[in-house]
C-alpha positions as CSV (number, residue, x, y, z in Angstrom):
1,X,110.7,144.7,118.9
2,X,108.8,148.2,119.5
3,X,110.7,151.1,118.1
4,X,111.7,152.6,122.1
5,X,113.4,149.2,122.0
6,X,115.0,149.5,118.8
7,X,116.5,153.1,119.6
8,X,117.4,152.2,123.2
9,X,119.6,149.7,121.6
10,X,120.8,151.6,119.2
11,X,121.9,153.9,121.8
12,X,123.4,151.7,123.8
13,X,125.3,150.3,120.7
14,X,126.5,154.2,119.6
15,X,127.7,154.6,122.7
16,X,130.0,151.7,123.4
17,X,131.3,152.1,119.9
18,X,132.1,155.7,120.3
19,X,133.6,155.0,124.2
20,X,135.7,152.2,122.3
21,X,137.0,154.8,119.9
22,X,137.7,157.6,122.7
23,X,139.7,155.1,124.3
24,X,141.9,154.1,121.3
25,X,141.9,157.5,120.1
26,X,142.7,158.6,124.0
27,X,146.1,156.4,123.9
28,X,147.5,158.5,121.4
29,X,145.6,161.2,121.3
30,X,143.3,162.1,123.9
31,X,142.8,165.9,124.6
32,X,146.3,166.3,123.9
33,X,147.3,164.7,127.3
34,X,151.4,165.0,127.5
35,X,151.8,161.6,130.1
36,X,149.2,159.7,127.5
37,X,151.4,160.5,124.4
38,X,154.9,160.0,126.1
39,X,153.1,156.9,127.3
40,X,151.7,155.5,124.2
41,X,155.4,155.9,122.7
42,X,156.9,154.0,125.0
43,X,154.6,151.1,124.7
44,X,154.5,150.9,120.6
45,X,159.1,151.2,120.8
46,X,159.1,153.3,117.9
47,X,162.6,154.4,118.8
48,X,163.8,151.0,120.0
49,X,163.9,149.6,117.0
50,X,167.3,151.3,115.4
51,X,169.7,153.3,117.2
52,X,169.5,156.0,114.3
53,X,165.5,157.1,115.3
54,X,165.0,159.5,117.9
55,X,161.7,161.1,119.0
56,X,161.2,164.9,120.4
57,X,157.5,166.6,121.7
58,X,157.0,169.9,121.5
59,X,154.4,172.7,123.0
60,X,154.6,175.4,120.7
61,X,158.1,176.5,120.3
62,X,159.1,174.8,123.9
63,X,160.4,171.3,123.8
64,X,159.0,169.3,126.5
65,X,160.2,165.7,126.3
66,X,162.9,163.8,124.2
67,X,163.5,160.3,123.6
68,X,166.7,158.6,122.1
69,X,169.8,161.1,120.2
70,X,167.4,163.8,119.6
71,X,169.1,166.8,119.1
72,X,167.1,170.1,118.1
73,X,168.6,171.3,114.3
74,X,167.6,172.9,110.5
75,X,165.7,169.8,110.2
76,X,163.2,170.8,112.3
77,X,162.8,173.9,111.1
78,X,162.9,173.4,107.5
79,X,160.6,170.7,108.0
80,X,158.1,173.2,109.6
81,X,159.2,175.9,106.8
82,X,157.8,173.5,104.1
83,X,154.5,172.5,105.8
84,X,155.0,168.7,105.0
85,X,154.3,166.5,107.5
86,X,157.2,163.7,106.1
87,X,160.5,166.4,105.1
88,X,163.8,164.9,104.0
89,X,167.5,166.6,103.4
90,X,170.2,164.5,103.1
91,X,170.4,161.4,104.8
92,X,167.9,162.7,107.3
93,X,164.2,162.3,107.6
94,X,161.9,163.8,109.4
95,X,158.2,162.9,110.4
96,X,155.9,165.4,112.5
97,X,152.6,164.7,114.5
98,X,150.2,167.0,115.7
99,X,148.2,166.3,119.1
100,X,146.3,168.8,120.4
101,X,148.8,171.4,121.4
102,X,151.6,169.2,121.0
103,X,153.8,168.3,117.7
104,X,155.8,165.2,117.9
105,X,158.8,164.7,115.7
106,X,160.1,161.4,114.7
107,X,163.7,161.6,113.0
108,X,165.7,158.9,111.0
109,X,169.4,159.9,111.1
110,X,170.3,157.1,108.3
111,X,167.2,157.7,105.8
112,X,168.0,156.1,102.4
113,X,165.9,157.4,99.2
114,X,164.2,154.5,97.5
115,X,163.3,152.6,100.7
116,X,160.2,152.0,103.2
117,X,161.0,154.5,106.0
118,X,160.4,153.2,109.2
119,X,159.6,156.6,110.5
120,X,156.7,156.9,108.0
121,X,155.6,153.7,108.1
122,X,155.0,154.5,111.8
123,X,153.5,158.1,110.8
124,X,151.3,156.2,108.5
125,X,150.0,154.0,111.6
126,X,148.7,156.8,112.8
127,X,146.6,157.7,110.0
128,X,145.5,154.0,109.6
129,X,144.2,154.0,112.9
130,X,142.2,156.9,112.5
131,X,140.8,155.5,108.9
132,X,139.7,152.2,110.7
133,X,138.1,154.1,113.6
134,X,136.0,156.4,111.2
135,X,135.5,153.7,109.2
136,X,133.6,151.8,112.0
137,X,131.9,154.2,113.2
138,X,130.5,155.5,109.8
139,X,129.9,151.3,109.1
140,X,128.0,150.8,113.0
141,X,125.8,154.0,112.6
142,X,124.7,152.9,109.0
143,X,123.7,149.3,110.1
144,X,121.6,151.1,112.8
145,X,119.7,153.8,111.1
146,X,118.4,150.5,108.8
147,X,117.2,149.0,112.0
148,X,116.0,152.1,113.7
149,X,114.8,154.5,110.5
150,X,113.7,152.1,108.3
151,X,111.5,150.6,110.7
152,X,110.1,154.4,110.9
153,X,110.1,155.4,107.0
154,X,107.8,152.6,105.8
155,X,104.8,152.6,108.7
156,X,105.5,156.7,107.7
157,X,105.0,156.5,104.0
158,X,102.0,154.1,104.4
159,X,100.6,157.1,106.7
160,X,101.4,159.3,104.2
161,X,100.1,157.3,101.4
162,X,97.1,156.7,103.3
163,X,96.1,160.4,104.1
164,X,97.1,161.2,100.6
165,X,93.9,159.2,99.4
166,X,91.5,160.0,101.8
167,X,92.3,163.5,100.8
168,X,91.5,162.5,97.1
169,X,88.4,161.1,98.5
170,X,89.0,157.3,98.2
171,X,87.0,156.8,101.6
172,X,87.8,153.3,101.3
173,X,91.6,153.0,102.0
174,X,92.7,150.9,104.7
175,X,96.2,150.5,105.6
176,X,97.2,147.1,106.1
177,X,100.5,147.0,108.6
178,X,101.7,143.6,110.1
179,X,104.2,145.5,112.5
180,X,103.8,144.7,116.3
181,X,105.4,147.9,117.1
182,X,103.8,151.1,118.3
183,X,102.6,151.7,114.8
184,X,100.3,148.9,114.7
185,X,98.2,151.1,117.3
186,X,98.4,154.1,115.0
187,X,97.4,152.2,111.7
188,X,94.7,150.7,113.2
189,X,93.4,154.5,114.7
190,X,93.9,155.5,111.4
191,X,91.7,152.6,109.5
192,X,88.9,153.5,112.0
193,X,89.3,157.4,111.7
194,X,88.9,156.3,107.7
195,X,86.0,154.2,108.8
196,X,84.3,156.7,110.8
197,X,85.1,159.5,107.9
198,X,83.5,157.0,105.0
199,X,80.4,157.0,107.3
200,X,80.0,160.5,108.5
201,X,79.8,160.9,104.5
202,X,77.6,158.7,103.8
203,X,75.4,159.9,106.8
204,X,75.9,163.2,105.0
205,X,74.7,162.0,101.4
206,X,71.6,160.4,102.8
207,X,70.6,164.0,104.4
208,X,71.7,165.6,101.7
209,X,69.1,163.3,99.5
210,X,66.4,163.4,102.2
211,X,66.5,167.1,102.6
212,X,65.7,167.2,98.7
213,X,63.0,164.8,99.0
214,X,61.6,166.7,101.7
215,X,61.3,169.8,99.7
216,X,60.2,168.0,97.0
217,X,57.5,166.4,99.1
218,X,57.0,169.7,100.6
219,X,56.5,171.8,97.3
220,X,54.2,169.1,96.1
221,X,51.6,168.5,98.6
222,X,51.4,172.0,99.0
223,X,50.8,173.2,95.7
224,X,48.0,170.2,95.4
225,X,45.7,171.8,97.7
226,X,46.8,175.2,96.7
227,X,46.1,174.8,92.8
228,X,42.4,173.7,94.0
229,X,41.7,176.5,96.3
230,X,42.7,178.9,93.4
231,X,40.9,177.2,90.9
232,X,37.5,177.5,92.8
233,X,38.4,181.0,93.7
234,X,38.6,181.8,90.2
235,X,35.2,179.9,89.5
236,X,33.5,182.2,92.0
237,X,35.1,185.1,90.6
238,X,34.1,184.6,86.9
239,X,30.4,183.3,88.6
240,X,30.7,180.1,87.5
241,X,28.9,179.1,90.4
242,X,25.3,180.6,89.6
243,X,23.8,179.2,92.3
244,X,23.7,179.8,96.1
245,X,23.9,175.9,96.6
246,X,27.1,175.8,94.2
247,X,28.4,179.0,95.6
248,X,28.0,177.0,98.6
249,X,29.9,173.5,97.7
250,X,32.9,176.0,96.3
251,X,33.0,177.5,99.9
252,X,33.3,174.2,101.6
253,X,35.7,173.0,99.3
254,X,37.9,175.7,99.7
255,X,37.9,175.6,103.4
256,X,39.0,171.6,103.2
257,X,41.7,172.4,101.2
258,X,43.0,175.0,103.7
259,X,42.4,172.7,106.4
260,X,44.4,170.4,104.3
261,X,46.9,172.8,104.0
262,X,47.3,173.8,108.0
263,X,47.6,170.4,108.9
264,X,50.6,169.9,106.4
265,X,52.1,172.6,108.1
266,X,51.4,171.3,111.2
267,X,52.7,168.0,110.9
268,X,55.9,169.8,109.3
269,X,56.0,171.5,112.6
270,X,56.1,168.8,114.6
271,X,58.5,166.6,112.3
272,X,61.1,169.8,112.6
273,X,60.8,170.2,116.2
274,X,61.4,166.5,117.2
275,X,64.0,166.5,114.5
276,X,66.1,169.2,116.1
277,X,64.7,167.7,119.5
278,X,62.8,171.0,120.8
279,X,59.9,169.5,121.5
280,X,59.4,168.5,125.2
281,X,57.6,165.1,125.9
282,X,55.8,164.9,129.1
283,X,57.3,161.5,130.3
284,X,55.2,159.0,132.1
285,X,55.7,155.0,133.5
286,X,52.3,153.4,131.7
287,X,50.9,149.7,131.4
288,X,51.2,149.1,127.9
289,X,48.8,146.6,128.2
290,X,46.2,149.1,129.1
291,X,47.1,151.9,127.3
292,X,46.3,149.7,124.1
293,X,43.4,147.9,125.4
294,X,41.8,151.8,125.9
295,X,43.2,152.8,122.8
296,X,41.4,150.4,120.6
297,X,38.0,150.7,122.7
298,X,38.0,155.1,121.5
299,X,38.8,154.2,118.4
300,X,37.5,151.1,117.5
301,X,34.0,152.5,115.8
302,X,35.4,155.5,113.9
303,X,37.8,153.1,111.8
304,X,35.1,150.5,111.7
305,X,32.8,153.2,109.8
306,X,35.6,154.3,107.8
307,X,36.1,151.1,106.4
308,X,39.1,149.0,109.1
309,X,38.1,146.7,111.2
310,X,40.9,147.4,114.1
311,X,41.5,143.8,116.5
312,X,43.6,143.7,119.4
313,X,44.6,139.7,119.7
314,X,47.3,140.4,122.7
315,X,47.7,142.6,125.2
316,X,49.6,141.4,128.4
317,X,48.9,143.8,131.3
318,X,51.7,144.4,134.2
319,X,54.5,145.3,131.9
320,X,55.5,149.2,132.6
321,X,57.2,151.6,129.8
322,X,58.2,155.1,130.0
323,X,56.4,157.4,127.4
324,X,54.4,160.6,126.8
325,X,50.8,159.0,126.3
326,X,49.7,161.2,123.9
327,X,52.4,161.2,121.6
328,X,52.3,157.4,121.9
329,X,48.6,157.3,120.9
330,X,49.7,159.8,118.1
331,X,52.1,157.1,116.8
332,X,49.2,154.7,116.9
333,X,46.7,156.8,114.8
334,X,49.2,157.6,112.0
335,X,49.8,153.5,111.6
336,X,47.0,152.8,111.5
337,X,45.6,156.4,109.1
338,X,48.8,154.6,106.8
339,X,46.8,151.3,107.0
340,X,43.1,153.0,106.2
341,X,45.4,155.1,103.1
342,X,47.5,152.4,101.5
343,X,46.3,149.1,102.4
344,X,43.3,147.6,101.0
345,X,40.3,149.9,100.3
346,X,37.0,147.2,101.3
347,X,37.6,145.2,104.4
348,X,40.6,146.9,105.3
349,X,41.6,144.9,108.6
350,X,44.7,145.3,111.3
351,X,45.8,143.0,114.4
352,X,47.7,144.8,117.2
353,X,50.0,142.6,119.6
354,X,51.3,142.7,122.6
355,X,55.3,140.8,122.9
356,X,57.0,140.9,125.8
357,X,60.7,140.0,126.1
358,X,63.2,140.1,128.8
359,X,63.8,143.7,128.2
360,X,61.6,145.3,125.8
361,X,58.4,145.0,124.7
362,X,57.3,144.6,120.6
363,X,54.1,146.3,120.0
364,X,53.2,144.9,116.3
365,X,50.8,146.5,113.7
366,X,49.9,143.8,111.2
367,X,47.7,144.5,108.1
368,X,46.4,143.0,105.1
369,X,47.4,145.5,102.5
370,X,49.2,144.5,99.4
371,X,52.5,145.6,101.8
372,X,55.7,147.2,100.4
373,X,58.4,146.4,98.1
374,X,61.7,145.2,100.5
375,X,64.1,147.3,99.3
376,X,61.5,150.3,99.8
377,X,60.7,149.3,103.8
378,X,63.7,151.6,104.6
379,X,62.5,154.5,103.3
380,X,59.2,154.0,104.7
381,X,60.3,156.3,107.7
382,X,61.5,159.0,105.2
383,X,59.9,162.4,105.8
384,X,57.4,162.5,102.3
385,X,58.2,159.3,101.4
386,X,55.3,157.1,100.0
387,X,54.5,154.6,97.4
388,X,54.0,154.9,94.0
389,X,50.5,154.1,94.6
390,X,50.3,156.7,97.3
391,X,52.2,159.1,95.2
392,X,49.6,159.0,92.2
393,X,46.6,159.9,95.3
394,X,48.7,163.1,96.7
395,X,45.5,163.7,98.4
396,X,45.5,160.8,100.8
397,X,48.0,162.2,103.7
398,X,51.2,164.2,104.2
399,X,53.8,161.7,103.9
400,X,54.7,162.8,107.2
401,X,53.2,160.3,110.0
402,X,55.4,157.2,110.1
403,X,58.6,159.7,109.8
404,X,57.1,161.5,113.2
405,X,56.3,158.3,114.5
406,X,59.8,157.3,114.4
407,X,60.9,160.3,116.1
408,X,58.9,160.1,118.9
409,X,59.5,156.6,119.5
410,X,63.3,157.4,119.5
411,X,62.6,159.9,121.8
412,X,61.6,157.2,124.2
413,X,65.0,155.3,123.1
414,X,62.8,152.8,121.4
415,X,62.9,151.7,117.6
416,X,60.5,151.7,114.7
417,X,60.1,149.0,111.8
418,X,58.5,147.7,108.7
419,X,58.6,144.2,107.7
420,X,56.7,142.5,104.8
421,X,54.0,139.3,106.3
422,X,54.0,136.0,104.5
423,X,51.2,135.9,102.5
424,X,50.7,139.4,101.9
425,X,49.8,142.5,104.4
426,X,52.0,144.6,105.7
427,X,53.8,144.6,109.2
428,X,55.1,147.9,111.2
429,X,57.0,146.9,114.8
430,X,57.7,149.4,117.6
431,X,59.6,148.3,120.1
432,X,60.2,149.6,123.8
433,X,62.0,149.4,127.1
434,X,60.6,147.8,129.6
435,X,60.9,149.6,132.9
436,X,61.6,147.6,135.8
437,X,60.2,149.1,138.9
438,X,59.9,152.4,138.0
439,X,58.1,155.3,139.5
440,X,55.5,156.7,138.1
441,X,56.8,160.3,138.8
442,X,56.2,162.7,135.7
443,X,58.8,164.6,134.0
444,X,59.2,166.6,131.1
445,X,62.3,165.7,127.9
446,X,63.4,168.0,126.1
C-alpha cells in the first residue's frame, strides 16, 4: 500500500470516527441544541424512574423547560453558590449539567446519605460517555499514525542516515529499502545520485593525478633539452670549443635542442586545444581503404631507412568514414613514431589492417616490440606517460602523441586502444563509424 493510500484511509477512518462521536456527543450535547437535550431526556427516563426526581433546564437565569415536580428553590441556588456540580442539604440532592448555554438540573427530593444516588449515577453517565468517546478517539488516531507515520519515519531516517555518510565521504553507501511505496522511487534516485557522486570523484582524482603527471612530464622534458642548450652555451662562452669545426657542432646542437624544445610546446598546444575542444577539425567523408593505402606508399621509405619496415596486409576499399584527413594521418605517424621509439631497435616491423564490421571499422596497428605491461595499457593514452624504458631515454619523444591521438579520434566519436599480441609485439586499435551514404560535403567542428 503507497503512502497516498495509507493517508486517504486514514482520513476516511478519522473522519467516520469523529462523525460517530459528533453524533453521540450531538444527542446530548450538540451545539447546545434545546429540542436535542429535552429530547435525549426523554429517551434515557431519567425522571421516570421515581416519583421523587424531577429535572429543570435553564438559559442563564431564565428557566426554559421542566420535567416531573420541579419546583425552583435554595437548592438551586446554594448549589450554584458552592460551585459543585453534585450539592446536598437535607434530604435533597441536587445534580447540575452544563450544555452550551444551558445548565440542566437533576433533583432527588428523597436523597439518603450513605447510598448510590440515582441522580449521580446518571450525572456520572454523562462523564462516562465523554471518557469512552475521548478514549477512542485518542486509541483510533494512535493506531493510525503507526500505519501512516511510521511508514514515513523509517524510509526518512534511512534518507537521513544515508546523506549523513555521503557527507562524511563514505561514497559507497547504498540504501537498501524493500518498500513498494513511493519511497522505493526516491531510495533508488538516491543510490544512483550516490553512484553518480562516487564517480564524479573518482573522475576528479584521476585528473587530479594526471594533471600532476602532466607537469611532471612537462617540467621534465623541458629541462632535458634545456640543461643541454645551457651547457653548450657555457662551453662556447669559456671557449671550450677552440675550433671553428667544434664551435660549429655546439651550434647545431643547440639549435636541435631548441627544435626539440618548440615541438614540445607544440605538441602541448595541440593536446590543450583538443582537450578543451578549441581546435576546429575540417570534417570530411573518406575511403578508409584509400586513405591508408596512400598513407603507407608516402611513408613507406622514410621508416624503412629509419629502421621499420611498415606492411599494410588489409585494406578493404568502399567503406566511407567521417574525419579531418590530416589529423587522421597525424594519428598514424605518432603510432607508428611510438613503434620506431619503444619497440624493437633492428628490424623494427608493423602490419596495419583494415576490419570492417556492421557499423564501424577497426583500423589495427600491430608491432613486434617487447609490448606493454597490462595493467599499464590504460595509461598508455596519458598525456607524458611512457615506459620505464622510455622514461630512462627522455630524449626519444614528448610523451604526448598517443594522448593526441586519442583526442582526435574522439573528436571523430571514435575510440582508441592498446592491447598486448600473443607471442609478443604490441597492438594499438582505432576504431570508427562507418558512414552509410554520406555526402561528401566539408565542414568544419569545433
Amino acid at each position: 500500500m503507497t503512502i497516498k493510500q495509507r493517508l486517504f484511509l486514514s482520513h476516511v477512518i478519522m473522519t467516520i470516527i469523529l462523525l460517530s462521536a459528533i453524533i453521540i456527543v450531538d444527542n446530548w450535547r450538540g451545539e447546545a441544541d434545546l429540542e436535542k437535550i429535552t429530547e435525549y431526556i426523554k429517551q434515557s427516563e431519567i425522571t421516570s424512574e421515581d416519583k421523587y426526581l424531577s429535572l429543570a433546564i435553564y438559559e442563564g437565569d431564565k428557566e426554559v423547560y421542566t420535567f416531573g415536580d420541579f419546583s425552583e428553590n435554595t437548592m438551586i441556588i446554594a448549589a450554584n453558590e458552592s460551585g459543585k456540580k453534585f450539592f446536598t442539604m437535607d434530604n435533597f440532592a441536587i445534580y447540575s449539567v452544563e450544555f452550551g448555554n444551558y445548565r440542566v438540573y437533576l433533583m432527588n427530593r428523597a436523597h439518603k446519605y450513605g447510598e448510590n444516588d440515582k441522580i449521580k449515577g446518571s450525572g456520572n453517565s454523562f462523564a462516562f460517555d465523554i471518557v469512552i468517546i475521548i478514549g477512542i478517539v485518542i486509541l483510533a488516531n494512535q493506531l493510525l499514525n503507526r500505519m501512516v507515520f511510521k511508514s514515513i519515519i523509517i524510509p526518512l531516517d534511512m534518507l537521513v542516515d544515508g546523506v549523513h555518510e555521503i557527507r562524511d565521504g563514505n561514497l559507497g553507501c547504498r540504501i537498501r529499502y524493500n518498500g513498494k511505496d513511493e519511497f522505493a522511487g526516491i531510495c533508488m534516485d538516491f543510490n544512483n545520485m550516490a553512484q553518480k557522486i562516487q564517480e564524479l570523484m573518482e573522475a576528479k582524482r584521476k585528473d587530479d593525478e594526471n594533471r600532476r603527471e602532466l607537469i611532471a612530464g612537462i617540467s621534465h622534458d623541458l629541462r632535458t633539452p634545456l640543461t643541454s642548450i645551457k651547457a653548450y652555451v657555457e662551453g662556447l662562452q669559456k671557449g671550450v670549443a677552440t675550433t671553428s669545426h667544434l664551435q660549429k657542432e655546439y651550434l647545431e646542437t643547440i639549435a636541435n635542442k631548441a627544435d626539440d624544445l618548440e615541438h614540445i610546446v607544440k605538441q602541448l598546444f595541440l593536446f590543450s586545444k583538443l582537450d578543451i575542444g578549441d581546435f576546429p577539425l575540417v570534417l570530411k567523408n573518406i575511403d578508409i581503404g584509400k586513405e591508408l593505402k596512400q598513407y603507407k606508399k608516402s611513408v613507406m621509405v622514410e621508416y624503412e631507412k629509419r629502421g621499420l619496415q611498415v606492411h599494410l596486409q588489409d585494406a578493404q576499399e568502399g567503406i566511407t568514414v567521417r574525419v579531418d584527413p590530416i589529423q587522421l594521418r597525424n594519428v598514424f605517424t605518432n603510432i607508428l613514431e611510438n613503434t620506431l621509439k619503444y619497440g624493437l631497435q633492428e628490424h623494427g616491423c608493423i602490419k596495419i589492417n583494415c576490419m570492417a564490421a556492421v557499423e564501424d571499422v577497426s583500423i589495427i596497428f600491430e608491432d613486434n616490440g617487447p609490448g606493454v605491461q597490462d595493467d599499464k595499457l590504460d595509461k598508455l593514452f596519458n598525456a607524458f606517460y611512457r615506459t620505464n624504458r622510455a622514461r630512462s631515454n627522455p630524449g626519444q619523444g614528448s610523451g604526448l602523441g598517443l594522448a593526441i591521438s586519442r583526442k582526435i579520434i574522439e573528436r571523430f566519436s571514435g575510440s582508441i586502444y592498446a592491447e598486448n599480441v600473443y607471442g609478443g609485439g604490441l597492438k594499438i586499435v582505432i576504431v570508427l563509424p562507418i558512414v552509410a551514404g554520406g555526402s561528401n560535403e566539408e565542414n568544419i567542428d569545433y
